[in-house]
Backbone bond lengths (Angstrom), bond angles and torsions (degrees), N, CA, C in turn:
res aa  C-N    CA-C-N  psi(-1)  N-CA   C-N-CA  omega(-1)  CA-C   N-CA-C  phi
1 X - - - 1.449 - - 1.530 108.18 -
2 X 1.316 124.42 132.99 1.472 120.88 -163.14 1.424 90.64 -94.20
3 X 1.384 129.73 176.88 0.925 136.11 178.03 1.553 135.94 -58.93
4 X 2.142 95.08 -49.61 1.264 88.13 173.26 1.461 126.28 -82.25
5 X 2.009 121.88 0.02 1.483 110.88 151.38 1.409 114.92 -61.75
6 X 1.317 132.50 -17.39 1.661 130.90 -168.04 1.564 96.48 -79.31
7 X 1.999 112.33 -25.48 1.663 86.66 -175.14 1.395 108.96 -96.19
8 X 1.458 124.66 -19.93 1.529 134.54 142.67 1.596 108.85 5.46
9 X 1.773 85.61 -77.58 1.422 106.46 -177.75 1.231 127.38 -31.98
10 X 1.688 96.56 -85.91 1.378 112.73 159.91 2.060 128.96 -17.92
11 X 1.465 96.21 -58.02 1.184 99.80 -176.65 1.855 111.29 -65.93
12 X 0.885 100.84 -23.98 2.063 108.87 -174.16 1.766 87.26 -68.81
13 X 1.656 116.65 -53.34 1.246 104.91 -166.66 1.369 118.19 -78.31
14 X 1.056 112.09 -10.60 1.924 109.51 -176.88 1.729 88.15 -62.02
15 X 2.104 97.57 -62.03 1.107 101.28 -162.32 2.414 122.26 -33.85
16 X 1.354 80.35 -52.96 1.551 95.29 -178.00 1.546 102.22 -71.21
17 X 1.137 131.19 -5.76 1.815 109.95 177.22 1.855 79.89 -127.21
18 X 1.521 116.72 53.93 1.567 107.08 155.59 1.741 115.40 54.61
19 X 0.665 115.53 -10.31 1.482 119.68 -163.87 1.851 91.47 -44.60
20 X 1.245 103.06 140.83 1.888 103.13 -170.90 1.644 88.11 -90.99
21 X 1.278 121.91 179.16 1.030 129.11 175.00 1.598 110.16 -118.24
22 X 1.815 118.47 158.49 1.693 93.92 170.21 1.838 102.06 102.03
23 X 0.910 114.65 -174.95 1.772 119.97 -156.96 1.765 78.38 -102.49
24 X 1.328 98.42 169.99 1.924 106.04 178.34 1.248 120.87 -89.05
25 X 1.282 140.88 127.13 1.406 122.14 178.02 1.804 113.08 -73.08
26 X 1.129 111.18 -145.47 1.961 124.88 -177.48 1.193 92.89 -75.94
27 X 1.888 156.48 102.73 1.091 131.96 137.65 1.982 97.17 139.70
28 X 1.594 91.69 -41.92 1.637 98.77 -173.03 1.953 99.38 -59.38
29 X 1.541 120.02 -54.77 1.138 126.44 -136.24 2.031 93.77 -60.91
30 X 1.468 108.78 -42.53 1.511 76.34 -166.15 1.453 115.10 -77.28
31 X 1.317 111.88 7.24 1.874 108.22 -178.54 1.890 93.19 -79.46
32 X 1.838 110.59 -48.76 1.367 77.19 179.91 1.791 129.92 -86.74
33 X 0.756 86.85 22.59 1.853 95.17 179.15 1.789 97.87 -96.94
34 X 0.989 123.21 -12.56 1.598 127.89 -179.63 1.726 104.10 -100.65
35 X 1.214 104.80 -20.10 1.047 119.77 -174.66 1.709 111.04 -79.58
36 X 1.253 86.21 -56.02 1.715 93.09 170.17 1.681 120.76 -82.40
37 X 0.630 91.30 -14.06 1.768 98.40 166.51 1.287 120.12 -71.07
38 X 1.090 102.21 -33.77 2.055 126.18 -162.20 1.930 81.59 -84.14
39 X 1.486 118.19 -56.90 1.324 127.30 -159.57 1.660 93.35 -59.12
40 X 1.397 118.17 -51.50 1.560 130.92 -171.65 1.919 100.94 -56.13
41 X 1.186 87.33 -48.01 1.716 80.88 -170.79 1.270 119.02 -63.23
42 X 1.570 110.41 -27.73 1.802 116.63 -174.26 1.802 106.19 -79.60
43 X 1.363 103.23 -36.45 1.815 96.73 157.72 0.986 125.06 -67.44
44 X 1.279 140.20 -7.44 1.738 147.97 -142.21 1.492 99.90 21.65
45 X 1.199 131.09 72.64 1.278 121.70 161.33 1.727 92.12 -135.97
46 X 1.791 107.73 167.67 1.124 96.55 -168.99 1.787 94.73 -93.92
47 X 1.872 102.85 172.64 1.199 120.46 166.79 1.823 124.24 -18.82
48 X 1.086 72.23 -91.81 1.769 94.92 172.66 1.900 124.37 -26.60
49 X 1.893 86.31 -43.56 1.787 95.68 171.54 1.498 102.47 -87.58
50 X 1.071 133.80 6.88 1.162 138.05 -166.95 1.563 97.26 -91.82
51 X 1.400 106.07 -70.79 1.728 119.15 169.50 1.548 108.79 -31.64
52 X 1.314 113.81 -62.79 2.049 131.28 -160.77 1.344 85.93 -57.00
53 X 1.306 141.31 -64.11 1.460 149.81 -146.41 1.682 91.71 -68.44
54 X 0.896 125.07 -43.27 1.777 120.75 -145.28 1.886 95.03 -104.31
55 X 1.392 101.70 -25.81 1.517 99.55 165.06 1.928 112.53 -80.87
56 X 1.004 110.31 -3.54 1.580 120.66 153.59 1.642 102.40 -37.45
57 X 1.420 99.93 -81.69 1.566 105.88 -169.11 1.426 124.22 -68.99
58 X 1.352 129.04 13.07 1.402 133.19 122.11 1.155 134.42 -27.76
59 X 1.751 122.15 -61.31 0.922 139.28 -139.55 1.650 95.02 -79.70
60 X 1.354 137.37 168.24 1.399 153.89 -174.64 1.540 103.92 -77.26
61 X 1.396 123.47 140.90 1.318 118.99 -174.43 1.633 128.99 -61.10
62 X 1.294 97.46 -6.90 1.690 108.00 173.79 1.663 110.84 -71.18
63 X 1.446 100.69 -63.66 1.493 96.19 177.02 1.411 110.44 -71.06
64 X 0.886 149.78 -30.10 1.607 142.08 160.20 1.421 112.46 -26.78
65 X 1.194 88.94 -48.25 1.910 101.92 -172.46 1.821 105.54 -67.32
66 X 1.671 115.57 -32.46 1.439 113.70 173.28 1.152 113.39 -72.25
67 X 1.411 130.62 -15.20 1.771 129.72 165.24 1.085 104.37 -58.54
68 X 1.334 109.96 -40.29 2.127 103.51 -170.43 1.423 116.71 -76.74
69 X 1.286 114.51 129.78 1.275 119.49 164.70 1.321 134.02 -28.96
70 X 1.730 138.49 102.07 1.510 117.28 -168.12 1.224 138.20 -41.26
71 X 1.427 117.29 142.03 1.585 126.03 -162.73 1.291 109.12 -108.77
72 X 1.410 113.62 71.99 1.809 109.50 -168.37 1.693 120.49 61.03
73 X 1.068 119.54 41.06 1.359 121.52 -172.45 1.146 139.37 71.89
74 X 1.945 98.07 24.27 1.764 126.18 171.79 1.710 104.00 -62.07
75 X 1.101 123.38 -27.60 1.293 106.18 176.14 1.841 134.05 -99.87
76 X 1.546 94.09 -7.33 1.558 126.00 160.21 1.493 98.92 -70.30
77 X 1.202 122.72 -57.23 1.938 119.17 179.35 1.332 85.21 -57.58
78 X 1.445 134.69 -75.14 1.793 112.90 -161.32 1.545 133.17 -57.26
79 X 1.009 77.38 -11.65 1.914 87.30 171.42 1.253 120.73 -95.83
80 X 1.297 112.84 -40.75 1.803 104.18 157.36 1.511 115.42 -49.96
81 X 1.482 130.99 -13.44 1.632 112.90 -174.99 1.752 94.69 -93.61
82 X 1.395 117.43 -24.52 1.228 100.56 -174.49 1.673 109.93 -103.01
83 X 1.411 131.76 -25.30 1.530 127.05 174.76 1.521 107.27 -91.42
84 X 0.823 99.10 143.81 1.567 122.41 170.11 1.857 112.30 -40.36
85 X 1.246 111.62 144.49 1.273 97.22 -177.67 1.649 117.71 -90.82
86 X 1.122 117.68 -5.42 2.072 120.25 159.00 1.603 115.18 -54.41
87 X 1.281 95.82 -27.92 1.724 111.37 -179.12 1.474 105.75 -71.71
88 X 1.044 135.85 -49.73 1.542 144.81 -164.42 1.663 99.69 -85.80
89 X 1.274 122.86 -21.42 1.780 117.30 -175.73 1.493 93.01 68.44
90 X 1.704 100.94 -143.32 1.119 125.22 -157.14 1.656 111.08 -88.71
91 X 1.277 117.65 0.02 1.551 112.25 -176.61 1.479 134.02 -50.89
């Protein structure tokens, strides 16, 4: 499972166990910190990778697309729009 299906994941399950989104208010923060703990334990992964993974799906759809594994030379096409073409030679 590559990473950005793991934050996929993640995000379906916050969604389905309520998890609020956003910093905690007076009272909310330790339900969702129990919340995500509970989520961490049913992946067996720890906390912390729990957080990194789900801030994946933040990120803008370009870099999303560099989490995924190459798709026949989907990430050779994205690099020609951003490097120079002397860099790439003859490809």
């Amino acid at each position: 499972m590559t990473p950005m299906e793991q934050a996929r994941l993640i995000r379906r399950l916050k969604e389905q166990y309520h998890v609020k989104p956003g910093r905690p208010w007076e009272g909310q923060g330790t339900a969702n910190s129990a919340k995500m703990a509970e989520l961490a334990q049913i992946l067996e992964i720890p906390e912390r990778t729990l957080r990194r993974l789900d801030r994946l799906n933040d990120l803008i759809p370009a870099l999303q697309a560099l989490a995924e594994p190459p798709l026949r030379g989907g990430h050779l096409l994205l690099a020609r729009n951003y490097v120079e073409p002397t860099f790439l030679g003859a490809v």
